[in-house]
PDB file with one MODEL, atoms N, CA, C and O in Angstrom:
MODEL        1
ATOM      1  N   UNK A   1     133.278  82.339 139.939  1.00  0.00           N
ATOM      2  CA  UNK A   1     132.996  81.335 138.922  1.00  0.00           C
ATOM      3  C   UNK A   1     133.937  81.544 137.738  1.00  0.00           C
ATOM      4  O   UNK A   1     134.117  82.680 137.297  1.00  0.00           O
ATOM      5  N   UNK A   2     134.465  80.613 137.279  1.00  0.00           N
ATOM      6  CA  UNK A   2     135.676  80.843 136.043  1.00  0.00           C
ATOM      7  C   UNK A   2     134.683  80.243 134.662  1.00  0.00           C
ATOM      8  O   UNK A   2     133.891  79.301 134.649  1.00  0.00           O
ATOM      9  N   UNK A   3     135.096  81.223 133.516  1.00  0.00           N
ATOM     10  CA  UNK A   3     134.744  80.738 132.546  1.00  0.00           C
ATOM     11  C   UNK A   3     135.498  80.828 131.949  1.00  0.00           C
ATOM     12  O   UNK A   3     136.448  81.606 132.035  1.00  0.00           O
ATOM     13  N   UNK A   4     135.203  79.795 130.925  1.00  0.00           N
ATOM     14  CA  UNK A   4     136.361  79.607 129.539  1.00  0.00           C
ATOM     15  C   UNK A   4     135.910  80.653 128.412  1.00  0.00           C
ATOM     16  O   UNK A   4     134.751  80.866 128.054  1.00  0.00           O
ATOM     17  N   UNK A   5     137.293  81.372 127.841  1.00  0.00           N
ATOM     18  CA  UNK A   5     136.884  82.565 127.368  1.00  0.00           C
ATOM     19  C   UNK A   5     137.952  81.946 125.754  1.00  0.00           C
ATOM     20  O   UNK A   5     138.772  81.032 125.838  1.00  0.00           O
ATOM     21  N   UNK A   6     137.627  82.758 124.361  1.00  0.00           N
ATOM     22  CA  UNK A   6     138.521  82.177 123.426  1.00  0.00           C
ATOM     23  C   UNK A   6     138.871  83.176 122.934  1.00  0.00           C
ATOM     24  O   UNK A   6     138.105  84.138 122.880  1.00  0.00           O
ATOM     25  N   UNK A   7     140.086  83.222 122.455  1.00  0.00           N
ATOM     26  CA  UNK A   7     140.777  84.405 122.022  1.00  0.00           C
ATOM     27  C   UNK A   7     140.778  84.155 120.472  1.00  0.00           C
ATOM     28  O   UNK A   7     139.818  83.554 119.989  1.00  0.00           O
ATOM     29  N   UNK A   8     141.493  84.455 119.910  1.00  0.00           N
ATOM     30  CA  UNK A   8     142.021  85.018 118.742  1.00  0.00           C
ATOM     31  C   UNK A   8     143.409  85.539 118.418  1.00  0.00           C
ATOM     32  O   UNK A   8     143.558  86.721 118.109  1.00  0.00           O
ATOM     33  N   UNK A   9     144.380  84.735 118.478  1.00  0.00           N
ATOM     34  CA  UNK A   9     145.806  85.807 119.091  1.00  0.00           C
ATOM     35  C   UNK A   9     146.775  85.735 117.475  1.00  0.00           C
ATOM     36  O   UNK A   9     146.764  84.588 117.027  1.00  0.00           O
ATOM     37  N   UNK A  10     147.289  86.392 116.900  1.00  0.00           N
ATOM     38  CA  UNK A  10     148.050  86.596 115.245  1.00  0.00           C
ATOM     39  C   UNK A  10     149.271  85.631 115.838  1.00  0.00           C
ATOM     40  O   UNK A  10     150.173  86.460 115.720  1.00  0.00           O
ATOM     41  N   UNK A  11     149.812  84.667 116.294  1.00  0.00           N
ATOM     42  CA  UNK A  11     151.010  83.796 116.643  1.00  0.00           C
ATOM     43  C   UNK A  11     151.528  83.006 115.552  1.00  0.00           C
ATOM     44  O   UNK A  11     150.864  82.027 115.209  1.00  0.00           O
ATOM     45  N   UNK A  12     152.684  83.290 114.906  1.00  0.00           N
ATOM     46  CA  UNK A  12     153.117  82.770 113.855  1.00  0.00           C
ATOM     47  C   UNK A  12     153.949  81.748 114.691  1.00  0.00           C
ATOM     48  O   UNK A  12     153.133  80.829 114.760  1.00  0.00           O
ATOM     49  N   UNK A  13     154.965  81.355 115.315  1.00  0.00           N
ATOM     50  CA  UNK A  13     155.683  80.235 116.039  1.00  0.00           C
ATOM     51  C   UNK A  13     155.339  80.183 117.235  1.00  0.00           C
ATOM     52  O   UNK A  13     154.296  80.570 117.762  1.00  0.00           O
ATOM     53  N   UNK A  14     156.376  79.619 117.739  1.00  0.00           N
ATOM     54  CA  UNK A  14     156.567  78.758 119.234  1.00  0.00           C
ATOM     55  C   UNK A  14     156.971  80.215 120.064  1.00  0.00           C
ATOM     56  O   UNK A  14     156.575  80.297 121.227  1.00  0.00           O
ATOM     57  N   UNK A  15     157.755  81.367 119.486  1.00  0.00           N
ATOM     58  CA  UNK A  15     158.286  82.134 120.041  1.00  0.00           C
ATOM     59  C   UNK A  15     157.018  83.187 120.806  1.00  0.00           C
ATOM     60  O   UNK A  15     156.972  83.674 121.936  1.00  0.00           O
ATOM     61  N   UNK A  16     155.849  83.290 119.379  1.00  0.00           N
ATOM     62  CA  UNK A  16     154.713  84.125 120.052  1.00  0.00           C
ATOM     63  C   UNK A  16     153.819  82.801 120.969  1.00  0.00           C
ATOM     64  O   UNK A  16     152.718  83.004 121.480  1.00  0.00           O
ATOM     65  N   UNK A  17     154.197  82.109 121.003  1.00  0.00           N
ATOM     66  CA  UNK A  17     153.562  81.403 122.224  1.00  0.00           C
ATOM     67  C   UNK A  17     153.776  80.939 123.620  1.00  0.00           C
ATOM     68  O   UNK A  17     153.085  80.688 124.608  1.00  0.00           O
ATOM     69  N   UNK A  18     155.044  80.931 123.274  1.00  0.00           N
ATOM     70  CA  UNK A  18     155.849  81.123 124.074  1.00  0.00           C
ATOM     71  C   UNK A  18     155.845  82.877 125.017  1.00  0.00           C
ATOM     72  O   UNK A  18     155.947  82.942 126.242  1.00  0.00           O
ATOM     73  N   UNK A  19     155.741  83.826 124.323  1.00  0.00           N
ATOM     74  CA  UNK A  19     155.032  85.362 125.455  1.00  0.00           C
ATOM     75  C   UNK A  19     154.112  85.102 125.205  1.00  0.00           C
ATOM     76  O   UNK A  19     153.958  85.835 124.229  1.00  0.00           O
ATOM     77  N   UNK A  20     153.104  84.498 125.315  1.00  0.00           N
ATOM     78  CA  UNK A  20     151.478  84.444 125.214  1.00  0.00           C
ATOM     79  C   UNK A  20     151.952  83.371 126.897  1.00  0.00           C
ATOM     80  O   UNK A  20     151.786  83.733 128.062  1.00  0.00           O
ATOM     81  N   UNK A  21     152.332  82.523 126.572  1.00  0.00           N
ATOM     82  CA  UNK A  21     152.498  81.863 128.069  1.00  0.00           C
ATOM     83  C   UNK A  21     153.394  82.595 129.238  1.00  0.00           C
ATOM     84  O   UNK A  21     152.830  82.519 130.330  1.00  0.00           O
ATOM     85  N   UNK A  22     154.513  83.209 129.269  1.00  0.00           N
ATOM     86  CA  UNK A  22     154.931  84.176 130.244  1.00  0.00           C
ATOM     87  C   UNK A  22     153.658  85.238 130.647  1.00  0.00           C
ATOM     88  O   UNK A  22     153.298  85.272 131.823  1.00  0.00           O
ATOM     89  N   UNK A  23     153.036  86.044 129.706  1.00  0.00           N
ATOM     90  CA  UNK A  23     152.119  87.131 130.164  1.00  0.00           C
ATOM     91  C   UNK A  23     150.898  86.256 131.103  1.00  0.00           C
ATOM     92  O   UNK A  23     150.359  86.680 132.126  1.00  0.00           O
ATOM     93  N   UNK A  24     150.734  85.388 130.663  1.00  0.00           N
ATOM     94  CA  UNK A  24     149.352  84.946 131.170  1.00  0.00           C
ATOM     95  C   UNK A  24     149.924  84.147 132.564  1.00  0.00           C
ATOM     96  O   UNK A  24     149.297  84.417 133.589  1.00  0.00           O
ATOM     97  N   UNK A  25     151.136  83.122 132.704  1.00  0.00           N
ATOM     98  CA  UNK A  25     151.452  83.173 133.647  1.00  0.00           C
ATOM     99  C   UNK A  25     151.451  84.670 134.721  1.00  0.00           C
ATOM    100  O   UNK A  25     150.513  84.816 135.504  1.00  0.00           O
ATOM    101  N   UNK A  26     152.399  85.547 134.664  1.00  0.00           N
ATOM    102  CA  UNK A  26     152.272  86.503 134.983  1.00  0.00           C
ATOM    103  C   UNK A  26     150.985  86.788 135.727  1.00  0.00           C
ATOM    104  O   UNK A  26     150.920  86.637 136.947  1.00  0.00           O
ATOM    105  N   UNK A  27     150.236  87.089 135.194  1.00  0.00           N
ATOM    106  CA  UNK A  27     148.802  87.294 135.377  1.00  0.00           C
ATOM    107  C   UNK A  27     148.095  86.728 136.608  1.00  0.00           C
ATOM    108  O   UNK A  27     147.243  87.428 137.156  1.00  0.00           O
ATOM    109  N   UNK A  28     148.423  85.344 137.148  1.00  0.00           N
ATOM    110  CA  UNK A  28     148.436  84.877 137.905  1.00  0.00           C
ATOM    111  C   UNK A  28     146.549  84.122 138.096  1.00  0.00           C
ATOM    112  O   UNK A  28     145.604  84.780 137.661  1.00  0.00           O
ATOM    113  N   UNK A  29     146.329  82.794 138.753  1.00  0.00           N
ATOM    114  CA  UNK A  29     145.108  82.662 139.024  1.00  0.00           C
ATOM    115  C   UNK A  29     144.539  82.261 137.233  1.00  0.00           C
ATOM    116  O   UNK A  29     143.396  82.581 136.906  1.00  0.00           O
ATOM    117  N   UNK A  30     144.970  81.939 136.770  1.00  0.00           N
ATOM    118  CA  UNK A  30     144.276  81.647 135.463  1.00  0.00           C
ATOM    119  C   UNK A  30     144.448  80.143 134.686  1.00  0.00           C
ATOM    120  O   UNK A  30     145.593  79.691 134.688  1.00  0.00           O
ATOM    121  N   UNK A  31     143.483  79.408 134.083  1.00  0.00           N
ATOM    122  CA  UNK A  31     144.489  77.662 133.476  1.00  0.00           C
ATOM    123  C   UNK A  31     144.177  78.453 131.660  1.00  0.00           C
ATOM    124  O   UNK A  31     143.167  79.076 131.331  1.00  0.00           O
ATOM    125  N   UNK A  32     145.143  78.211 130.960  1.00  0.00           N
ATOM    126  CA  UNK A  32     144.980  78.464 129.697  1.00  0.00           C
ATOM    127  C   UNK A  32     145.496  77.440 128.959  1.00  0.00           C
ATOM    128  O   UNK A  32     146.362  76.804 129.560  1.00  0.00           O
ATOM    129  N   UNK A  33     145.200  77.002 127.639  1.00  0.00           N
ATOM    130  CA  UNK A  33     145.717  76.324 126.686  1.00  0.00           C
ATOM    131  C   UNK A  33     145.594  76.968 124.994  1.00  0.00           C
ATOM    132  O   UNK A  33     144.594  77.509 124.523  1.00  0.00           O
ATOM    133  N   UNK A  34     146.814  76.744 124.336  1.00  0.00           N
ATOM    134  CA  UNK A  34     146.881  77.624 122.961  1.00  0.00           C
ATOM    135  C   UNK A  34     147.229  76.614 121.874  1.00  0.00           C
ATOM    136  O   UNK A  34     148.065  75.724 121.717  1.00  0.00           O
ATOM    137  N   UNK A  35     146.420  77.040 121.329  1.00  0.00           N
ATOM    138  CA  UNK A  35     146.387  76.099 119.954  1.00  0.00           C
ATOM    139  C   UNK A  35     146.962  77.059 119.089  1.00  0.00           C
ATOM    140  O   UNK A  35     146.303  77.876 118.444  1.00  0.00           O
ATOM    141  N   UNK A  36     148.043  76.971 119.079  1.00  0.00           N
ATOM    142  CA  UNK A  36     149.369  77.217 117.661  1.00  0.00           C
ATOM    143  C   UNK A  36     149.015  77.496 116.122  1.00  0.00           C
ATOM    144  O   UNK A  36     149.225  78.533 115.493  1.00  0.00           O
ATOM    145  N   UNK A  37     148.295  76.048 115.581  1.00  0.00           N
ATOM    146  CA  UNK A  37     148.297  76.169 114.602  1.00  0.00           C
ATOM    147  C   UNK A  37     146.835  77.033 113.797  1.00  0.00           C
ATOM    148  O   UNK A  37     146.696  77.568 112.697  1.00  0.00           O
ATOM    149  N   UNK A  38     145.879  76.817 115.033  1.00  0.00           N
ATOM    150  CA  UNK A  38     145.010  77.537 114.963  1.00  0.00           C
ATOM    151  C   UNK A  38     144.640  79.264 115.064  1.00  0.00           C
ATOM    152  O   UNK A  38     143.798  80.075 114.679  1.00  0.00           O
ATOM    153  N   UNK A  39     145.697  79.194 115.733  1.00  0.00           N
ATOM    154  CA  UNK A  39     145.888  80.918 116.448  1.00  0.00           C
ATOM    155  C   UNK A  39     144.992  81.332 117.196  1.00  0.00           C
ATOM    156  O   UNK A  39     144.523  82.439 116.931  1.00  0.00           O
ATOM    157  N   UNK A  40     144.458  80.567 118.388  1.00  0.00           N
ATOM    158  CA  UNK A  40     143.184  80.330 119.365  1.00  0.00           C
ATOM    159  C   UNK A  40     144.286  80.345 120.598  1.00  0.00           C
ATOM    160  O   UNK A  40     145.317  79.674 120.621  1.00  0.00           O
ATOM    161  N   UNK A  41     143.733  81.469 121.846  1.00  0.00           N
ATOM    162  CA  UNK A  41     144.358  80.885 122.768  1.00  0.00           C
ATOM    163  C   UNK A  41     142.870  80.844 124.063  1.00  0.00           C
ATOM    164  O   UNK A  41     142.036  81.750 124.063  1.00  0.00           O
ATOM    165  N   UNK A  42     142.801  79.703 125.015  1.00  0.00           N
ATOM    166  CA  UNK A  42     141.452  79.458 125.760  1.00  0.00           C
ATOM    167  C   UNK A  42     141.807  79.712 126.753  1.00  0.00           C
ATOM    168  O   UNK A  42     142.885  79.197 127.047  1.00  0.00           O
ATOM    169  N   UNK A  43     141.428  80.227 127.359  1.00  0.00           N
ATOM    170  CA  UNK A  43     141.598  81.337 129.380  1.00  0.00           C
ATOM    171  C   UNK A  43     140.560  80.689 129.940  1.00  0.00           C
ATOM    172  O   UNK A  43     139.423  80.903 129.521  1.00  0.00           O
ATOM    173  N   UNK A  44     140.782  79.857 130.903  1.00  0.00           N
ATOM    174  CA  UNK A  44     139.735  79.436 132.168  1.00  0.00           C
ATOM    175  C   UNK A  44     140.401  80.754 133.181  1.00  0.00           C
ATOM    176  O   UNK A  44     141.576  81.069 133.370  1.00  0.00           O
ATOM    177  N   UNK A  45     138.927  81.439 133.799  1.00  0.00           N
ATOM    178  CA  UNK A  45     139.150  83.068 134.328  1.00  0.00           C
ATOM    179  C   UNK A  45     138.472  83.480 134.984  1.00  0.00           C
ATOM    180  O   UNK A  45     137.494  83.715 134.274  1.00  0.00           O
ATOM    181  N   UNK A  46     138.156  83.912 136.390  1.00  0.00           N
ATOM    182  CA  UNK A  46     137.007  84.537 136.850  1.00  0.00           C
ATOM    183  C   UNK A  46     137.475  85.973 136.767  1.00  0.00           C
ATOM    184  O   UNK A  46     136.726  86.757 137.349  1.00  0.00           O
ATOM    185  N   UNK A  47     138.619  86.546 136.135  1.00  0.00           N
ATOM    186  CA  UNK A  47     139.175  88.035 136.009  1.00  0.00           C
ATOM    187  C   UNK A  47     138.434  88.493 134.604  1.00  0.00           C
ATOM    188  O   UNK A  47     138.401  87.857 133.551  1.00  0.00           O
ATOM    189  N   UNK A  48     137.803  89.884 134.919  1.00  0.00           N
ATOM    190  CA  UNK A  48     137.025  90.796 133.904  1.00  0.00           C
ATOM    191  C   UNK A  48     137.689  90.657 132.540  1.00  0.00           C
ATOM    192  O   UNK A  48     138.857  90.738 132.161  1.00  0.00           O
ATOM    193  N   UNK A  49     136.668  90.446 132.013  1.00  0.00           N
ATOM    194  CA  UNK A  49     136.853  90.304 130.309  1.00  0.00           C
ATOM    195  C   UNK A  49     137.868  91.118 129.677  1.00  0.00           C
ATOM    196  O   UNK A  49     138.503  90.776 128.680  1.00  0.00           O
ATOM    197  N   UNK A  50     138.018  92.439 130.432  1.00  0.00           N
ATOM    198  CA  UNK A  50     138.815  93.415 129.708  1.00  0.00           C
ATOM    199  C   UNK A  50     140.580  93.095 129.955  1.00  0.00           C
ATOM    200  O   UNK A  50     141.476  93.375 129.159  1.00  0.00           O
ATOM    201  N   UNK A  51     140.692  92.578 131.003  1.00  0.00           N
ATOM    202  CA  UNK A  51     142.041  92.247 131.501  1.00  0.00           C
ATOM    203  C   UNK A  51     142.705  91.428 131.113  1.00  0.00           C
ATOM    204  O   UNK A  51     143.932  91.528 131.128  1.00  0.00           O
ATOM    205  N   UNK A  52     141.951  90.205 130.576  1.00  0.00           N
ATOM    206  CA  UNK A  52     142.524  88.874 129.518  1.00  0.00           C
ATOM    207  C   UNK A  52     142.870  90.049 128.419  1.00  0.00           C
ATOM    208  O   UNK A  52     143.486  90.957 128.978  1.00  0.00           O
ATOM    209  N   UNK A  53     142.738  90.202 127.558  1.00  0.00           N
ATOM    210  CA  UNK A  53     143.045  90.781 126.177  1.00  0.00           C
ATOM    211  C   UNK A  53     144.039  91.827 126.272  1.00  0.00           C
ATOM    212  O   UNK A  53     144.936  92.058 125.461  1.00  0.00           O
ATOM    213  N   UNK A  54     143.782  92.434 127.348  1.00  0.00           N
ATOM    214  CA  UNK A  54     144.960  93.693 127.714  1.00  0.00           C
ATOM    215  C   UNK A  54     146.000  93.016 128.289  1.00  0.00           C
ATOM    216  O   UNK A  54     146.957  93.776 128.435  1.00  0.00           O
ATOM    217  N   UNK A  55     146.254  91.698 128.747  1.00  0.00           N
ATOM    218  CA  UNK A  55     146.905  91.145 129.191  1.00  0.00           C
ATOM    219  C   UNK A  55     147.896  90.458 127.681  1.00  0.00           C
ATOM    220  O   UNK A  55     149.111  90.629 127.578  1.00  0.00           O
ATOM    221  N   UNK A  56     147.207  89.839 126.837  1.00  0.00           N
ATOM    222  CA  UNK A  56     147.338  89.400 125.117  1.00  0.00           C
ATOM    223  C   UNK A  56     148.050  90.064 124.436  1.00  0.00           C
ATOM    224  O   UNK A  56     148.855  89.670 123.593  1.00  0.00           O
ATOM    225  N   UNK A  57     147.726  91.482 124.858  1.00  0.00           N
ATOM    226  CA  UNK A  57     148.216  92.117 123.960  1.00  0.00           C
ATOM    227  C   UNK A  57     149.830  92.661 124.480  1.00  0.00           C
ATOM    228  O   UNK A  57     150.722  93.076 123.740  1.00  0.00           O
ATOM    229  N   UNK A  58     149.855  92.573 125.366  1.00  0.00           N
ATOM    230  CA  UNK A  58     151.331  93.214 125.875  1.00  0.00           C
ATOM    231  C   UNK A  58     152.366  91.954 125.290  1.00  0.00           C
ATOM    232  O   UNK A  58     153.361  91.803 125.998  1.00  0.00           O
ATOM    233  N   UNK A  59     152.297  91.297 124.442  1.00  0.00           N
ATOM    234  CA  UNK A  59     153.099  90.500 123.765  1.00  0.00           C
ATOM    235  C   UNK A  59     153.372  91.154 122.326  1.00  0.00           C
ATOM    236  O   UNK A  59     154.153  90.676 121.502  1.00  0.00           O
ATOM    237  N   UNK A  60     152.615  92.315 122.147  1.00  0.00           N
ATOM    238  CA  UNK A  60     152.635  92.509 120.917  1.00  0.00           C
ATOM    239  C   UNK A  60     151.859  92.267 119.819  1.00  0.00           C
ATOM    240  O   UNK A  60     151.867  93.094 118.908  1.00  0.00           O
ATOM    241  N   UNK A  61     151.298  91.443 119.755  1.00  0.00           N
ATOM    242  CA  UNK A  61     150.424  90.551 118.669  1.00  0.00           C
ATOM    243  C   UNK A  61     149.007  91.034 119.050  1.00  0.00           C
ATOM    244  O   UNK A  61     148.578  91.702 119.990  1.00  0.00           O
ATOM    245  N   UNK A  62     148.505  90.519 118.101  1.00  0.00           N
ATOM    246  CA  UNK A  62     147.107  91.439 118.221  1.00  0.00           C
ATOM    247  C   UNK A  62     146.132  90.336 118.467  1.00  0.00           C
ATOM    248  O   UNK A  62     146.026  89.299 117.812  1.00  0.00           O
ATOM    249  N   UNK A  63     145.476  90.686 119.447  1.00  0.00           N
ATOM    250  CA  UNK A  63     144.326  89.404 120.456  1.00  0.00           C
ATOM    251  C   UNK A  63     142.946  89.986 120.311  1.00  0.00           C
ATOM    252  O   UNK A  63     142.535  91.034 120.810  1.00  0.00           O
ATOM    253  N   UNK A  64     142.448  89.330 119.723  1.00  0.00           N
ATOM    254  CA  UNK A  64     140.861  89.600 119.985  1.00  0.00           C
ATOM    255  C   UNK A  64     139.829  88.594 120.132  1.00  0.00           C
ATOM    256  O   UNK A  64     139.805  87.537 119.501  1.00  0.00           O
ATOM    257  N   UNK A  65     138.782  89.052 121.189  1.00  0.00           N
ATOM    258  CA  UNK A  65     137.911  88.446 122.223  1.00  0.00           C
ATOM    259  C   UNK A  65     137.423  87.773 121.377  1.00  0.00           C
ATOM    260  O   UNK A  65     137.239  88.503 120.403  1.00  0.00           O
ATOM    261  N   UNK A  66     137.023  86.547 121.130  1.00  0.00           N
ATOM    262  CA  UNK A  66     136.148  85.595 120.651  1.00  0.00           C
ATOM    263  C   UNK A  66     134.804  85.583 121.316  1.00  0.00           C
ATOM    264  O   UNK A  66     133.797  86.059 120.791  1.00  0.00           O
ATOM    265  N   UNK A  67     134.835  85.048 122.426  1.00  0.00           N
ATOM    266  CA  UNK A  67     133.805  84.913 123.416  1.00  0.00           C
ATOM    267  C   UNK A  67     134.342  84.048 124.194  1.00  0.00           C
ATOM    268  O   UNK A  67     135.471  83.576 124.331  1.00  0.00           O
ATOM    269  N   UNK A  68     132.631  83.832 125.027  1.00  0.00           N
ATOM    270  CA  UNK A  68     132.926  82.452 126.112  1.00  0.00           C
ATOM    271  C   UNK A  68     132.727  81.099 124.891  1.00  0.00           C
ATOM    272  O   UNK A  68     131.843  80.917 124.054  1.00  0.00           O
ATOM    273  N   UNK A  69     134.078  80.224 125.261  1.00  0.00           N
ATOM    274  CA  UNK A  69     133.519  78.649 125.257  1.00  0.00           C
ATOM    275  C   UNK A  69     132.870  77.745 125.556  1.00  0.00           C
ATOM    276  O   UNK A  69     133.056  76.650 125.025  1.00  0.00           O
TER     277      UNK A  69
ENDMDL
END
C-alpha cells in the first residue's frame, strides 16, 4: 500500500531540486512532487519511513519527516 508522506526539505533553487529529483529517482518505485517555493517535497511510497529521508538527505540539505498526507 503506498502512502503519501510530506517532507520538509531547506531547497533554496531549481538546483536543490533538481538533486532532490535525481536521488529520489534513483531510489526507484516511488511518484513524488516538490513544491519549491514552499520547501515541501510529497513521496507516494510503500518503502519504510526511514529510507525516504535518508534518501533526502544525501543531497545535502536537511529533510525532515512531516508526516503522512
Amino acid at each position: 500500500m503506498t502512502t503519501r508522506h510530506e517532507f520538509f526539505v531547506d531547497m533554496t533553487c531549481e538546483g536543490c531540486s533538481g538533486a532532490d529529483t535525481r536521488v529520489l529517482n534513483k531510489l526507484g518505485g516511488v511518484q513524488f512532487e516538490i513544491d519549491l517555493p514552499n520547501k515541501k517535497v510529497f513521496i507516494e511510497s510503500d518503502k519504510d519511513t526511514d529510507v525516504l529521508p535518508e534518501t533526502l538527505k544525501k543531497t545535502g540539505k536537511a529533510a525532515n519527516y512531516i508526516g503522512p498526507k
